[in-house]
DOMISE-410461 format. One record per residue (C-alpha): residue number from 0; residue in one letter; z, y negated, x negated. Coordinates in nm, 2 decimals. Example, Ala and Ser with C-alpha at 12.3 -4.5 7.8 and 13.67 -1.06 7.14 Angstrom:
<minus>
0, A, 0.78, 0.45, -1.23
1, S, 0.71, 0.11, -1.37
</minus>
This chain:
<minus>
0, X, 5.93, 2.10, 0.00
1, X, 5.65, 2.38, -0.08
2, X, 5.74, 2.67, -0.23
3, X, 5.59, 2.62, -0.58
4, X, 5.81, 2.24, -0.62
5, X, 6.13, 2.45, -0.48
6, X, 6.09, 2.69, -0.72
7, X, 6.02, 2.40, -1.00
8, X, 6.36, 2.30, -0.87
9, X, 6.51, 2.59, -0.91
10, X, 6.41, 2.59, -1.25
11, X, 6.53, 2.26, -1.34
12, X, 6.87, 2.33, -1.18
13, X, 6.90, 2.69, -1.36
14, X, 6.83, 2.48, -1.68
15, X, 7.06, 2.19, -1.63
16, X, 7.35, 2.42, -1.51
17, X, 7.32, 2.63, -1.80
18, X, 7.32, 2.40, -2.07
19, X, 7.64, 2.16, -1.91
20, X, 8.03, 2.24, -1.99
21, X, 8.25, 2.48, -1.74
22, X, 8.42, 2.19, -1.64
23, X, 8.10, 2.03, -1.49
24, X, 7.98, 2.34, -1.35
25, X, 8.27, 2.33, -1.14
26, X, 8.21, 1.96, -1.03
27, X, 7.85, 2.03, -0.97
28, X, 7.92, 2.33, -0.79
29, X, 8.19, 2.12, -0.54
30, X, 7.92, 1.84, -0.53
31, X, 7.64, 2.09, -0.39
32, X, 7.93, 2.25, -0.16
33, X, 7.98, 1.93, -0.01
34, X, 7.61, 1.82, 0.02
35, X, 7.49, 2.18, 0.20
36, X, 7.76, 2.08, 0.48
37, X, 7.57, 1.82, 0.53
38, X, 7.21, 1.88, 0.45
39, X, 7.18, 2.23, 0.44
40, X, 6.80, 2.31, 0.48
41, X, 6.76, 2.08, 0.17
42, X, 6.93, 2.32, -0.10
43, X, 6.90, 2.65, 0.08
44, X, 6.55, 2.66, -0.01
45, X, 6.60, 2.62, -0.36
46, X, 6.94, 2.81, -0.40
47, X, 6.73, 3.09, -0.20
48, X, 6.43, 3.06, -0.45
49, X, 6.69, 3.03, -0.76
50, X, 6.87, 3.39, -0.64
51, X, 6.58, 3.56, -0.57
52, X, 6.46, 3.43, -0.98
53, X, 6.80, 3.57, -1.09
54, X, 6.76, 3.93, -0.90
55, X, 6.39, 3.94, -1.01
56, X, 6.47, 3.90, -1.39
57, X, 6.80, 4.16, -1.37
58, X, 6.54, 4.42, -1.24
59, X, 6.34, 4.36, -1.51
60, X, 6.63, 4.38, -1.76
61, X, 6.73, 4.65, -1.62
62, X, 6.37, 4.87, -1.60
63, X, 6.35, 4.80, -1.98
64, X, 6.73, 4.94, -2.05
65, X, 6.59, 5.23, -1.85
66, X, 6.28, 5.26, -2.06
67, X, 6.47, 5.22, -2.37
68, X, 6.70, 5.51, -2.28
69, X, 6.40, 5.74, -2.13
70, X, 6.30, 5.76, -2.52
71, X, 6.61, 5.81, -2.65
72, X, 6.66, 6.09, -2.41
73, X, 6.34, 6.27, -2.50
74, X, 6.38, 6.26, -2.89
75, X, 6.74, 6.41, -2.80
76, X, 6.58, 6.67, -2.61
77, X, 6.32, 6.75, -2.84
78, X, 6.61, 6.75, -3.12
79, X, 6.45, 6.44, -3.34
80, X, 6.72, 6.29, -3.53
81, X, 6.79, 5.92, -3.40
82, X, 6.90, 5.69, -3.74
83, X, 7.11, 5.44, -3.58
84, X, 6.94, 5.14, -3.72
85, X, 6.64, 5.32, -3.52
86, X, 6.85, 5.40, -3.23
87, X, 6.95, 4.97, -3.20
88, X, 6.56, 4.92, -3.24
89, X, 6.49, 5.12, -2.93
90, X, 6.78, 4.97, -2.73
91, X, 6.72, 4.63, -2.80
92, X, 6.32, 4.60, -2.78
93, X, 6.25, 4.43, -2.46
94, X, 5.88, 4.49, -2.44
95, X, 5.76, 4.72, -2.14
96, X, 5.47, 4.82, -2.35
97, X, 5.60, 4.91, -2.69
98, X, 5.82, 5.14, -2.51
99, X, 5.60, 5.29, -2.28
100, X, 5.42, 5.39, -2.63
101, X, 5.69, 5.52, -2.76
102, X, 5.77, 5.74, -2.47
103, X, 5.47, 5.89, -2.43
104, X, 5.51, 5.94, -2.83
105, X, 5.83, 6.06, -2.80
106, X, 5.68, 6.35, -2.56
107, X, 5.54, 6.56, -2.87
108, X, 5.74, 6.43, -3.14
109, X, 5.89, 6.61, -3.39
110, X, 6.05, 6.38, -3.59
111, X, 6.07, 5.92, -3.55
112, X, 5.78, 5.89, -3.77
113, X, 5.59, 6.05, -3.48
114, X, 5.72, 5.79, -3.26
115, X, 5.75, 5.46, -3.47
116, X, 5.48, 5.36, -3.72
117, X, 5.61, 5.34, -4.07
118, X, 5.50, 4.95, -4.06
119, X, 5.71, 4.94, -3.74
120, X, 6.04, 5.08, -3.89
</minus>
């Protein structure tokens, strides 16, 4: 297997594990045990490819989440009151370049407005 069709099959078996009941996770998951005994080159690949997916999109999660927070930390320093539907707004975008704009906004804010657009509110 290349890399691109094991990470294809990664895919497909994120996407068919997610989507079936607990109960056939945990047959699935004694079915692969069993095969990897015996063929173990023939999942590693793909189990390797399917962790490294997994790790890859947690650091990205977690780099926005840190992003998020960087702006809320600044408009607290700076003393720019925060409404809560605003604060949500911040903490839930998950778009690396909205909130890099709104950090460097947030810099020389004095109040949201400075940092949001009214359309954007």
């Amino acid at each position: 297997m290349t890399r691109s069709s094991n990470s294809a099959a990664a895919h497909r078996i994120n996407v068919v594990y997610n989507t079936i009941s607990r109960d056939a996770r945990v047959d699935l998951k004694e079915a692969y045990m069993s095969l990897t005994y015996d063929e173990p080159s023939l999942f590693k690949d793909i189990a390797d490819e399917a962790r490294k997916q997994g790790e890859a999109c947690g650091e990205a999660r977690g780099e926005v989440r840190g992003e998020a927070t960087s702006v809320l930390k600044v408009l607290d320093a700076r003393g720019v009151t925060v409404p809560q539907d605003v604060r949500e707004r911040i903490t839930q975008c998950r778009d690396s370049e909205t909130l890099d704009l709104w950090l460097v906004r947030a810099v020389t804010a004095d109040r949201i407005e400075d940092v949001l657009d009214p359309h954007e509110r």
